[in-house]
N, C-alpha and C positions, 0 to 999 in steps of 0.2 A: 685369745681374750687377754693372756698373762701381758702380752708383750704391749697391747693395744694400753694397757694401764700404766706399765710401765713409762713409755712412749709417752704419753699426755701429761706424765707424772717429772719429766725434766725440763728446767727451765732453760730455756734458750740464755746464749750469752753472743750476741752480737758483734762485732768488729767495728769500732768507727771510723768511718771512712771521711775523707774530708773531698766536698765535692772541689775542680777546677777553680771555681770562681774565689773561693774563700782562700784566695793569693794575697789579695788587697786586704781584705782583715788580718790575716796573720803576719803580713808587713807591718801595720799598724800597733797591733798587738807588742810584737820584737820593739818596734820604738819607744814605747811607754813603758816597756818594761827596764829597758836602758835608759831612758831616761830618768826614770822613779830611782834607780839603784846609783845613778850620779848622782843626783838630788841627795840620796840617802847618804848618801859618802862626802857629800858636801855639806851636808848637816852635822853629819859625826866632827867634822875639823870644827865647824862655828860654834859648835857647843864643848869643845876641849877648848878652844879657845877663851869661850865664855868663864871654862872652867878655872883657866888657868887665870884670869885677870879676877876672878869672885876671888879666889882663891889669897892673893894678895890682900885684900882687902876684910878674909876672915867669912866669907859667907861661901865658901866651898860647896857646901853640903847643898844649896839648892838646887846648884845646875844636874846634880845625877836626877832627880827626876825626867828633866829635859832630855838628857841622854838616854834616858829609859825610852821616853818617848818616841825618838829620833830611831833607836834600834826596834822597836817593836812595828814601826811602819818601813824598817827593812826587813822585816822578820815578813808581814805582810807581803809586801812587794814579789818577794822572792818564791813565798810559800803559794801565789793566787793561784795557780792551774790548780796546787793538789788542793785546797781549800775548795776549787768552785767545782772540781772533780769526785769530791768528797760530798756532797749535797745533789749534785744531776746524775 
């Protein structure tokens, strides 16, 4: 009876297994992931650059938001499996 309680009393932990077919999603997935992190490194230059020409001009200080901006959807980008891993 001890063991029959014990037994019902652990929670299974599963292994995810990714079926054959999900070849074509996770292609897709690699792309957009690559892509979002050029995008993201492409952004970081046009907003140093932004930075540097405000900068001349004396209004520096606005573009760090932008730059804030630009890193925090590489922050995103980078971070989505453990983010959407972290919720399912």
């Amino acid at each position: 009876m001890h063991s029959l309680v014990l037994a019902a009393s652990v929670i299974p932990n599963p292994i995810p297994t990714l079926p054959p077919e999900a070849d074509g999603l996770l292609l897709v997935l690699n792309w957009a992931s690559g892509v979002g992190l050029v995008l993201g490194v492409l952004g970081v230059i046009i907003v140093g650059i932004g930075m540097v020409i405000q900068l001349q001009r004396g209004e520096g200080a606005q573009a760090i938001g932008k730059l804030g901006w630009v890193l925090m959807g590489c922050i995103i980008i980078t971070g989505a499996s453990g983010i959407v891993r972290a919720f399912v």
